[in-house]
N, CA, C and O atoms as a Tinker XYZ file with bonds, in Angstrom:
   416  protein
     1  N      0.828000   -1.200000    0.000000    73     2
     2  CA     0.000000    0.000000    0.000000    64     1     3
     3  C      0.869000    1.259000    0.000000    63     2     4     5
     4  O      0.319000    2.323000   -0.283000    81     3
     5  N      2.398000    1.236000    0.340000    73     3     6
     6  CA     3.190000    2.308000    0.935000    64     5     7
     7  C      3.694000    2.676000   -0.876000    63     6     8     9
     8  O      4.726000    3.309000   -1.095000    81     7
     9  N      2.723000    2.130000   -2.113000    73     7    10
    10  CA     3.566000    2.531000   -3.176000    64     9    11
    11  C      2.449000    4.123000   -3.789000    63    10    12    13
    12  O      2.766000    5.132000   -4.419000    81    11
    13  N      0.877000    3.558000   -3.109000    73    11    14
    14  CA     0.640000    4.954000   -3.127000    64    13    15
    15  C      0.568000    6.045000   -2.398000    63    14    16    17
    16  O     -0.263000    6.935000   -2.580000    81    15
    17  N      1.376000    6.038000   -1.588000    73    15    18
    18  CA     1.843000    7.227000   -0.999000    64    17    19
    19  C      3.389000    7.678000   -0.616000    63    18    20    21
    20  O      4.167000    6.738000   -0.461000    81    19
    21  N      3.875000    8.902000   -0.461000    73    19    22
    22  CA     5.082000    9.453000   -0.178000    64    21    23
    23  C      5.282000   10.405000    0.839000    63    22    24    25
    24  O      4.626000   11.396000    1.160000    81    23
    25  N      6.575000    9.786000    1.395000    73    23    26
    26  CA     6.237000   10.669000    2.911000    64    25    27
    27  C      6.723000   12.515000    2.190000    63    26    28    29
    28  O      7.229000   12.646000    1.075000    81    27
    29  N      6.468000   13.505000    2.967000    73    27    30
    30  CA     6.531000   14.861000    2.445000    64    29    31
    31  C      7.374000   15.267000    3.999000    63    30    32    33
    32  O      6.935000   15.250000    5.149000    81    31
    33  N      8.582000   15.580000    3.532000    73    31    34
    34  CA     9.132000   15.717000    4.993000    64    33    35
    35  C      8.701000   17.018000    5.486000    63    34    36    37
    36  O      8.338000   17.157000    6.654000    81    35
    37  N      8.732000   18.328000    4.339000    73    35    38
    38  CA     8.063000   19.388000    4.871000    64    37    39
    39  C      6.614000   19.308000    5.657000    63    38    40    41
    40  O      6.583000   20.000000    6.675000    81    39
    41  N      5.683000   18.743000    5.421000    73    39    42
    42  CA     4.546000   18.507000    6.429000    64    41    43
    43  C      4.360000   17.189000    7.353000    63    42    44    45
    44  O      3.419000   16.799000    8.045000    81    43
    45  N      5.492000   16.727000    7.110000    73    43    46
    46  CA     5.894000   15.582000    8.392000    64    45    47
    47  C      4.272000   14.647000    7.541000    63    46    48    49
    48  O      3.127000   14.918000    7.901000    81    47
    49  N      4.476000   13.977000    6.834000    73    47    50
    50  CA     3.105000   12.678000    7.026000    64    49    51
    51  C      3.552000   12.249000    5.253000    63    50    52    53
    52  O      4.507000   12.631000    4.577000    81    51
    53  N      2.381000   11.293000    4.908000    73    51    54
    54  CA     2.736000   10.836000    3.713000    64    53    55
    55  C      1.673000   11.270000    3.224000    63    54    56    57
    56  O      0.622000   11.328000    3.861000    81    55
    57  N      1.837000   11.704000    1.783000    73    55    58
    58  CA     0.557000   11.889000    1.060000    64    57    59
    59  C      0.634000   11.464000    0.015000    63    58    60    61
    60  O      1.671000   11.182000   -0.585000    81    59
    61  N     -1.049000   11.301000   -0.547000    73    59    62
    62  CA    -1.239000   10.343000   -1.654000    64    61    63
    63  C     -0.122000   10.431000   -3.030000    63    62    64    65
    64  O     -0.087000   11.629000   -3.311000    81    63
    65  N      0.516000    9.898000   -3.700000    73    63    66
    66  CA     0.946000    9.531000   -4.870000    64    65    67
    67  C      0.378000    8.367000   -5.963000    63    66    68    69
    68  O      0.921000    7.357000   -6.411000    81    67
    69  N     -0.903000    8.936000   -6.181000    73    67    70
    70  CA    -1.565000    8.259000   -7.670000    64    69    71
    71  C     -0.816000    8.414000   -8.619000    63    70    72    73
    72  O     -0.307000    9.468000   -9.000000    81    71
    73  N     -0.682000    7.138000   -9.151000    73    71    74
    74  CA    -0.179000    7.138000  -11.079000    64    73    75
    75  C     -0.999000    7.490000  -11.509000    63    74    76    77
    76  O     -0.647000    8.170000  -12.473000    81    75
    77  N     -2.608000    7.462000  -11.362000    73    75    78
    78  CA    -3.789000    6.896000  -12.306000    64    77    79
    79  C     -4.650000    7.915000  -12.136000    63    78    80    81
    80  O     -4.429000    8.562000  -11.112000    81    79
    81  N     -5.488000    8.252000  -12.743000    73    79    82
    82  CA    -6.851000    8.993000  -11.981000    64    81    83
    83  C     -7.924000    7.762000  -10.868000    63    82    84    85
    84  O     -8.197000    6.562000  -10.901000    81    83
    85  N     -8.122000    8.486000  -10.323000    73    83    86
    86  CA    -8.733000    7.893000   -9.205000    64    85    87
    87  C     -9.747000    6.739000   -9.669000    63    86    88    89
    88  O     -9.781000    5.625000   -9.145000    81    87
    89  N    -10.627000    7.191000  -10.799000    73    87    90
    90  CA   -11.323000    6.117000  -11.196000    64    89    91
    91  C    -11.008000    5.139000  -11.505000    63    90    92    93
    92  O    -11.649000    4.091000  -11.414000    81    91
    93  N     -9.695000    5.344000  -12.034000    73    91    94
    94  CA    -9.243000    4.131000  -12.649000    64    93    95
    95  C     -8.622000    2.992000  -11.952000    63    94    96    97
    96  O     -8.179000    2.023000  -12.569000    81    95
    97  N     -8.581000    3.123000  -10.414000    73    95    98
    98  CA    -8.266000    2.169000   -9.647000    64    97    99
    99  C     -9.434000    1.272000   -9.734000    63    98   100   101
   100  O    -10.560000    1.627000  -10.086000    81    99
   101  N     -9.084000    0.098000   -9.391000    73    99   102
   102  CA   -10.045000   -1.176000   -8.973000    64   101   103
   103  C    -10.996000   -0.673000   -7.690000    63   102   104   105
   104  O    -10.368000   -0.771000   -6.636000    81   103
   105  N    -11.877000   -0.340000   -7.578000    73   103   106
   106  CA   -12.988000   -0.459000   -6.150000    64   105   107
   107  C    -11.533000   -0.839000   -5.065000    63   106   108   109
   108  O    -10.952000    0.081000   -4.490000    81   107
   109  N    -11.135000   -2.146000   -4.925000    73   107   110
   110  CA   -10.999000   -2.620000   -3.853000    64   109   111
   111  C     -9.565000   -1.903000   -3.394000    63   110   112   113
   112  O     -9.400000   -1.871000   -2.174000    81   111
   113  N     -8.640000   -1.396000   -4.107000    73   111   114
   114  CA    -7.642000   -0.687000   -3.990000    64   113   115
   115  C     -8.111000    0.198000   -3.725000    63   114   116   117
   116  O     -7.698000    0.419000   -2.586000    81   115
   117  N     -9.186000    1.454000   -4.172000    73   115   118
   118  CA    -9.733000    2.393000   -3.771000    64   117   119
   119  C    -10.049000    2.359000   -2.218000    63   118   120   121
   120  O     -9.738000    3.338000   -1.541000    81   119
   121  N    -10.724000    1.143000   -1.571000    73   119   122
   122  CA   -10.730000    1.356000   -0.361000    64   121   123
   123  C     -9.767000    1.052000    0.050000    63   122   124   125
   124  O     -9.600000    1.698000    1.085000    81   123
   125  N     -8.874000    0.350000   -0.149000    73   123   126
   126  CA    -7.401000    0.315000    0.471000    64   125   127
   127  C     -6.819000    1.633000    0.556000    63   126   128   129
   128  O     -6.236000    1.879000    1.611000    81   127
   129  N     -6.847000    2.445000   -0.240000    73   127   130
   130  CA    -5.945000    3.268000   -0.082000    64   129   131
   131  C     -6.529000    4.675000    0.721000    63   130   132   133
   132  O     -5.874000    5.608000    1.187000    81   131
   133  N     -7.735000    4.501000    0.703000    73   131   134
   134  CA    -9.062000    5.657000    1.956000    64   133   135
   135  C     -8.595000    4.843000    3.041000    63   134   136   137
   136  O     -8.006000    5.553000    3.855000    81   135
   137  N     -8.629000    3.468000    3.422000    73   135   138
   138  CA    -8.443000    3.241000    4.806000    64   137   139
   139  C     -6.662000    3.418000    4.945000    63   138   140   141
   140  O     -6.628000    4.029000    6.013000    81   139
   141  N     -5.563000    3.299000    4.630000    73   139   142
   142  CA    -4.618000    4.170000    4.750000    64   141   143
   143  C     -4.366000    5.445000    4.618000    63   142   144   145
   144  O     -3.271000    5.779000    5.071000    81   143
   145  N     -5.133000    6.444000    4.059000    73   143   146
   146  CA    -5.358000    7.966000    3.894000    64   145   147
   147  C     -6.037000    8.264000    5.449000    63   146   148   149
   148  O     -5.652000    9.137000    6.227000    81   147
   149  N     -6.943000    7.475000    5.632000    73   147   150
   150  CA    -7.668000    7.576000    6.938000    64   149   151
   151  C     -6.732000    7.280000    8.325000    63   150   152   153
   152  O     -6.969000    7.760000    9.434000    81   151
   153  N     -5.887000    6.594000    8.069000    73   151   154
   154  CA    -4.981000    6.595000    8.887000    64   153   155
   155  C     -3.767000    7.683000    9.242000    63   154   156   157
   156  O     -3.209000    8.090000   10.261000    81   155
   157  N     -3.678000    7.928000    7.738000    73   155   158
   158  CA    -2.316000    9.137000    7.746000    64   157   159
   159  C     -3.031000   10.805000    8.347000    63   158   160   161
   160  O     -2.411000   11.753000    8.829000    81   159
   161  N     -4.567000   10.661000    8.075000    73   159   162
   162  CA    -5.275000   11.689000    7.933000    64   161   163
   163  C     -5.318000   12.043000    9.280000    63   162   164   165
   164  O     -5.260000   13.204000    9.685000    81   163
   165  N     -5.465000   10.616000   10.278000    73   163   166
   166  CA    -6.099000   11.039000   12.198000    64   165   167
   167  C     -4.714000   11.431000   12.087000    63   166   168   169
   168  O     -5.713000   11.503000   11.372000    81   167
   169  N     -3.221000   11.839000   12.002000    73   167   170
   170  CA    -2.190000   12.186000   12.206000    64   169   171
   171  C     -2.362000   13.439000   12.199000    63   170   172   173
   172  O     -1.937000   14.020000   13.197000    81   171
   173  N     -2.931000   14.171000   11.263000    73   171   174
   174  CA    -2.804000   15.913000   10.805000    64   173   175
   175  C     -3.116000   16.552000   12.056000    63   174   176   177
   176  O     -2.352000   17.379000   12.554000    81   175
   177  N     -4.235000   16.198000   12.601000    73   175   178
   178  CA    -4.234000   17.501000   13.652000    64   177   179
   179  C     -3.718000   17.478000   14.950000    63   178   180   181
   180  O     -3.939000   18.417000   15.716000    81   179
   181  N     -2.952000   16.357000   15.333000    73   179   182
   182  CA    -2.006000   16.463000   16.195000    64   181   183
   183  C     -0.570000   16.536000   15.635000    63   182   184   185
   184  O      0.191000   16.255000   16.561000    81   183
   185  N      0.096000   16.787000   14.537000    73   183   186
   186  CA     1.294000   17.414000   14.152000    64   185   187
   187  C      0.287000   19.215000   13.505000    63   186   188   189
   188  O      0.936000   20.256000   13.400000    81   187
   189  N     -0.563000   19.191000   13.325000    73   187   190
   190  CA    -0.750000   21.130000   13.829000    64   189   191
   191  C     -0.793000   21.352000   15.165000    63   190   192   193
   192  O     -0.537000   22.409000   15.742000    81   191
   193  N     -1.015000   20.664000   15.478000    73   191   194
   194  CA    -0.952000   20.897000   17.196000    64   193   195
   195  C      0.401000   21.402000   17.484000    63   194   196   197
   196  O      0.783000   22.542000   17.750000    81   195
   197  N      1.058000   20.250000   17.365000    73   195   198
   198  CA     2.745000   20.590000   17.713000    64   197   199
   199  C      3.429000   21.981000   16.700000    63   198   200   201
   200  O      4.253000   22.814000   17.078000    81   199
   201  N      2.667000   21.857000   15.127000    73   199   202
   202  CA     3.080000   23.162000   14.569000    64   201   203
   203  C      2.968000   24.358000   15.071000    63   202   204   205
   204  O      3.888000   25.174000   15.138000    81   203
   205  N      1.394000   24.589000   15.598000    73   203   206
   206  CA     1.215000   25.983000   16.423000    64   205   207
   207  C      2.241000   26.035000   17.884000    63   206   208   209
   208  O      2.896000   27.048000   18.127000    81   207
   209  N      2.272000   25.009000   18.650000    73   207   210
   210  CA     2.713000   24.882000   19.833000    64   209   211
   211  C      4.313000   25.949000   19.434000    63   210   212   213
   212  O      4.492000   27.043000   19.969000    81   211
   213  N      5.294000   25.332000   18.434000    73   211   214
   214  CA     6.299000   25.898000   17.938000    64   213   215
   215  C      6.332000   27.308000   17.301000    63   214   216   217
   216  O      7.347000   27.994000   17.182000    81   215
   217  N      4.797000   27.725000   16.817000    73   215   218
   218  CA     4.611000   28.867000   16.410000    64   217   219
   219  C      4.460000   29.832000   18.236000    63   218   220   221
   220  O      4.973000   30.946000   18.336000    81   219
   221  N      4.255000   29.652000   18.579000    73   219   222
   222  CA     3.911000   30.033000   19.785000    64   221   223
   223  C      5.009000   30.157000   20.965000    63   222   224   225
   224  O      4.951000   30.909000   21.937000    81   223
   225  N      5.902000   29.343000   20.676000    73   223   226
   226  CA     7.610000   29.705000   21.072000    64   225   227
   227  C      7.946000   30.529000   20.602000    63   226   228   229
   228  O      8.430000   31.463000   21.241000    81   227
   229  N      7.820000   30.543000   19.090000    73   227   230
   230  CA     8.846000   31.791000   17.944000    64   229   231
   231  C      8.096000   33.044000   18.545000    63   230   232   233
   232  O      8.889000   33.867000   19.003000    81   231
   233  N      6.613000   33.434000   18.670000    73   231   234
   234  CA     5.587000   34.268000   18.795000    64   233   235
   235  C      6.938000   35.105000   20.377000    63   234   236   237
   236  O      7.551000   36.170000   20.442000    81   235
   237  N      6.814000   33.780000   21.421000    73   235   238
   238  CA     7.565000   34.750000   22.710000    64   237   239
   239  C      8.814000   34.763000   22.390000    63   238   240   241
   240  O      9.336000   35.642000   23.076000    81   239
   241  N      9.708000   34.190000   21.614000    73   239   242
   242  CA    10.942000   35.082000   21.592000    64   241   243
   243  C     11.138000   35.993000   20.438000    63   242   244   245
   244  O     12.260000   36.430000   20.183000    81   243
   245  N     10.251000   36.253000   19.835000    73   243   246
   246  CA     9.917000   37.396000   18.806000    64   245   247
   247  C      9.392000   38.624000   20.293000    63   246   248   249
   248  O      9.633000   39.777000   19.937000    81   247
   249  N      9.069000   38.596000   21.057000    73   247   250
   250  CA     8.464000   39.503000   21.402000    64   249   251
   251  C      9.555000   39.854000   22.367000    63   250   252   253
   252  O      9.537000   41.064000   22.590000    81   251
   253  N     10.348000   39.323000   22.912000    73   251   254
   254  CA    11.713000   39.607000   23.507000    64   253   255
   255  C     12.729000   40.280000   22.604000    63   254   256   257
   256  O     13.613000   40.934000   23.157000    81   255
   257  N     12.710000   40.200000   21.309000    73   255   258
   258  CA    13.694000   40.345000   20.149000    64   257   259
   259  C     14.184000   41.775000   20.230000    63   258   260   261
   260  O     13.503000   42.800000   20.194000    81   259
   261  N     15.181000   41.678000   20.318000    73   259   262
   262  CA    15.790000   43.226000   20.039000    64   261   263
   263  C     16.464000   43.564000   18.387000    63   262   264   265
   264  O     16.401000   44.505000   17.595000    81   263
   265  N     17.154000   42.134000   18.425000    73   263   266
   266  CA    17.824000   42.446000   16.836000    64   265   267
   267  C     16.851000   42.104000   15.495000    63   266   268   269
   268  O     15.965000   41.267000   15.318000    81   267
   269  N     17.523000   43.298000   14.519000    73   267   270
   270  CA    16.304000   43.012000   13.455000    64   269   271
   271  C     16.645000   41.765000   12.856000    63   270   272   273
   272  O     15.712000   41.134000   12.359000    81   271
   273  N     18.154000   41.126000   12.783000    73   271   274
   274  CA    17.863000   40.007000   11.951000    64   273   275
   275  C     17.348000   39.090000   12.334000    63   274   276   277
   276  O     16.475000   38.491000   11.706000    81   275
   277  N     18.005000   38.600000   14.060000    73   275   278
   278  CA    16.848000   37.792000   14.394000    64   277   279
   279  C     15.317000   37.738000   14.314000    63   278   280   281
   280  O     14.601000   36.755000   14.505000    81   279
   281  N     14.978000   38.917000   14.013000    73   279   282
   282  CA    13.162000   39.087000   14.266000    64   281   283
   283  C     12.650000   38.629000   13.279000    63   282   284   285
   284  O     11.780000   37.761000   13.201000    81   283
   285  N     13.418000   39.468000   12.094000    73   283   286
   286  CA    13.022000   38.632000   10.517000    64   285   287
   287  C     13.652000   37.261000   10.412000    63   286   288   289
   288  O     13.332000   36.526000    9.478000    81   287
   289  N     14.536000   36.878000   11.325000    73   287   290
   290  CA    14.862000   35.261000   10.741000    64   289   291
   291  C     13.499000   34.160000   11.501000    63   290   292   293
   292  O     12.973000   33.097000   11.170000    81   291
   293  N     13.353000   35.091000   12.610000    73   291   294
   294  CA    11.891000   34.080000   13.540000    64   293   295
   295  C     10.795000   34.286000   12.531000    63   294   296   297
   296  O     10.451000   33.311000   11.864000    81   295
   297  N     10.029000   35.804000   12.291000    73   295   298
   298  CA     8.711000   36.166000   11.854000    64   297   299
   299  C      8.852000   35.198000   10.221000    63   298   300   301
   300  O      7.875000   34.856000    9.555000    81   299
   301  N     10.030000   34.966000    9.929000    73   299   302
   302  CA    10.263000   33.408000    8.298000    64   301   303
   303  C     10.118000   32.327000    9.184000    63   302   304   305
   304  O      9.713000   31.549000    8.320000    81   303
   305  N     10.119000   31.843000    9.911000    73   303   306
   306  CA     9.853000   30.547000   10.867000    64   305   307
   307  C      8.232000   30.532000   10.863000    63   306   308   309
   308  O      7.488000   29.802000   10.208000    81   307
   309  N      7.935000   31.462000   11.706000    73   307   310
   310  CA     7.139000   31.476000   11.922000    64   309   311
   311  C      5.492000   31.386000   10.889000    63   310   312   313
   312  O      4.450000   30.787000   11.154000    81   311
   313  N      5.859000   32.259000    9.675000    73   311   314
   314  CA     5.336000   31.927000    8.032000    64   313   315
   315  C      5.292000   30.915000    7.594000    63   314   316   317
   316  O      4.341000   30.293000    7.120000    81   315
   317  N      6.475000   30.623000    7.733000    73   315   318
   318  CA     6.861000   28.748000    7.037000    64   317   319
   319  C      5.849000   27.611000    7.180000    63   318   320   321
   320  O      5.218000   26.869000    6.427000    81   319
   321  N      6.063000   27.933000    9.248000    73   319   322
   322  CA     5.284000   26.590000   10.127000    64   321   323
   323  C      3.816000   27.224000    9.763000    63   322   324   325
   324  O      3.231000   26.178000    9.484000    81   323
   325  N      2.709000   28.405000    9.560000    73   323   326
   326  CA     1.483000   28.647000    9.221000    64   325   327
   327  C      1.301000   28.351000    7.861000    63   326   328   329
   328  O      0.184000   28.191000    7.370000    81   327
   329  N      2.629000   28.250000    7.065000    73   327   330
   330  CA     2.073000   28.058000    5.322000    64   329   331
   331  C      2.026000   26.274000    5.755000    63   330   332   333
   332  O      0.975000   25.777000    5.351000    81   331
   333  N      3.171000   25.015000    6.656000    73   331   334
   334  CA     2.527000   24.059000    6.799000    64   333   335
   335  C      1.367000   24.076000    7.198000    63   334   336   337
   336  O      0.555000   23.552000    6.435000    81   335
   337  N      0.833000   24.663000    8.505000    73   335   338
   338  CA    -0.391000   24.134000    8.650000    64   337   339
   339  C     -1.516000   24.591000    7.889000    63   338   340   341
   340  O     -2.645000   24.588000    8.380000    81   339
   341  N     -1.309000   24.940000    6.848000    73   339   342
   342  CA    -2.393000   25.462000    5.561000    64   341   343
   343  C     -2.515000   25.072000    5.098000    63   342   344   345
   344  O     -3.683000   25.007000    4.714000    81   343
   345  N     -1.328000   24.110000    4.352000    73   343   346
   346  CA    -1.588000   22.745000    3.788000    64   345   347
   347  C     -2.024000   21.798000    4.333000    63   346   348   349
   348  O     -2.877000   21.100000    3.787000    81   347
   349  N     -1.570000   21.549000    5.488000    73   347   350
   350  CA    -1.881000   20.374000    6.261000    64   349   351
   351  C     -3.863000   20.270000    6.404000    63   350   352   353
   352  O     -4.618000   19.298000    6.413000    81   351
   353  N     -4.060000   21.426000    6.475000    73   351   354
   354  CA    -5.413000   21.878000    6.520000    64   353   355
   355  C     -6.161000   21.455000    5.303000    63   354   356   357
   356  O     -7.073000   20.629000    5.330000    81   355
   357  N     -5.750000   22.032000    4.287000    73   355   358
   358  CA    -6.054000   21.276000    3.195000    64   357   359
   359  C     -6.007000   19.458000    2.708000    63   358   360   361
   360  O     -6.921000   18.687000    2.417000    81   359
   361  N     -4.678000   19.285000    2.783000    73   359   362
   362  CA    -4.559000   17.960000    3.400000    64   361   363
   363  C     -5.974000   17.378000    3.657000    63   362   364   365
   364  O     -6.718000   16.869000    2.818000    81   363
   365  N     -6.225000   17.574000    5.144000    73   363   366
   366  CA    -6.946000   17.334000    5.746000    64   365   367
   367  C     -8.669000   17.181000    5.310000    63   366   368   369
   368  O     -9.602000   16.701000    5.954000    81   367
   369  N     -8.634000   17.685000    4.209000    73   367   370
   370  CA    -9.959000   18.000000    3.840000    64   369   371
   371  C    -10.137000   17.344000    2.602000    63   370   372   373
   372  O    -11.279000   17.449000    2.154000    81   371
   373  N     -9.348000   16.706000    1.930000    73   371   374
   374  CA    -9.031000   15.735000    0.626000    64   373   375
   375  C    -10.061000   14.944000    0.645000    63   374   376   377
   376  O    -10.922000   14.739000   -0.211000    81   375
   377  N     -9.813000   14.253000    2.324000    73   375   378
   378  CA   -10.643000   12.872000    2.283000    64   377   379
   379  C    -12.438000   12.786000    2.051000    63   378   380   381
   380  O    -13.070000   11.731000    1.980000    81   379
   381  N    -13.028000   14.191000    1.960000    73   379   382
   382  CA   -14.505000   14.147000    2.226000    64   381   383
   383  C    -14.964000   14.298000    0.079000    63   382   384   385
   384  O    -15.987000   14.000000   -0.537000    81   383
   385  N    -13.393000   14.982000   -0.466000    73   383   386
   386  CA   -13.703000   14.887000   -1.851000    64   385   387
   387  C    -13.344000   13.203000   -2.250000    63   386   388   389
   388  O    -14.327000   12.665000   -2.760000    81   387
   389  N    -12.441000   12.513000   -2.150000    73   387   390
   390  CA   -12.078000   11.118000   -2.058000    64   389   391
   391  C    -13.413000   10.391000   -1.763000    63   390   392   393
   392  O    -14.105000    9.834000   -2.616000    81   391
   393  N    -13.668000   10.469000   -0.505000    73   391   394
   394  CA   -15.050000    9.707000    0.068000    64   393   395
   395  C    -16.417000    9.516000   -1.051000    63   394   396   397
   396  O    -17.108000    8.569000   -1.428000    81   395
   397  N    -16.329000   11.538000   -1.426000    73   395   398
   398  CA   -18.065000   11.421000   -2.106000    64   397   399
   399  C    -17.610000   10.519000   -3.374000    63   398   400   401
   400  O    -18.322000    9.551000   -3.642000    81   399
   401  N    -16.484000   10.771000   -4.157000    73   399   402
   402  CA   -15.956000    9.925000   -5.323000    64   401   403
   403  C    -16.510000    8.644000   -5.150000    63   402   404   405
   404  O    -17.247000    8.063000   -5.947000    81   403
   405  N    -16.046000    8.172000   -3.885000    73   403   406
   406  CA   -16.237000    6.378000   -4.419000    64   405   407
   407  C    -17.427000    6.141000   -4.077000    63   406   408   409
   408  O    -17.829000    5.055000   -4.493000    81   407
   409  N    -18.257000    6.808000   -3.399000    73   407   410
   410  CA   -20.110000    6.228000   -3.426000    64   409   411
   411  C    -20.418000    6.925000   -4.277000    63   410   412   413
   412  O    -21.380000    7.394000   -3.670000    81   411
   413  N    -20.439000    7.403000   -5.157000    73   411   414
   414  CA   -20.816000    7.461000   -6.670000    64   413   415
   415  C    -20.506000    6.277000   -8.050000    63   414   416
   416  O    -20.902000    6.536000   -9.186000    81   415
């Protein structure tokens, strides 16, 4: 099952890697690969968890910051880890377009 998917080290999890269009899988691979999506999927919102948690470090030593480069090297940290959890968010929301697909 680990051939349709690839881990993404920038958002820490694996996400789908189809050759095919979706239809064109067999039914039974189709649910194979929702009940591993479903698995990778309960992962997302406890690694945003830990993303904000880290946003929220950078947040208090940004607010201690005296030097400008440090401030702009945190407030790019800090962008980075909100552009992951934007994806991750998205991510996250794949599975309800996936789902309506296969009961059709």
């Amino acid at each position: 099952m680990s051939c349709y998917f690839q881990y993404d080290a920038r958002l820490g999890i694996e996400t789908p890697a189809l050759e095919h269009d979706w239809e064109t899988y067999p039914a039974d691979i189709r649910v194979d690969i929702l009940f591993q999506w479903e698995q990778i999927r309960g992962t997302i919102p406890d690694r945003i968890l830990k993303l904000e948690s880290s946003i929220i470090v950078k947040q208090n030593q940004l607010d201690q910051e005296d030097d400008f480069l440090t401030s702009c090297r945190l407030n790019s940290e800090i962008a980075d880890l909100a552009s992951i959890i934007n994806d991750l968010h998205l991510w996250f929301r794949i599975n309800q377009d996936l789902e309506s697909k296969t009961h059709h």
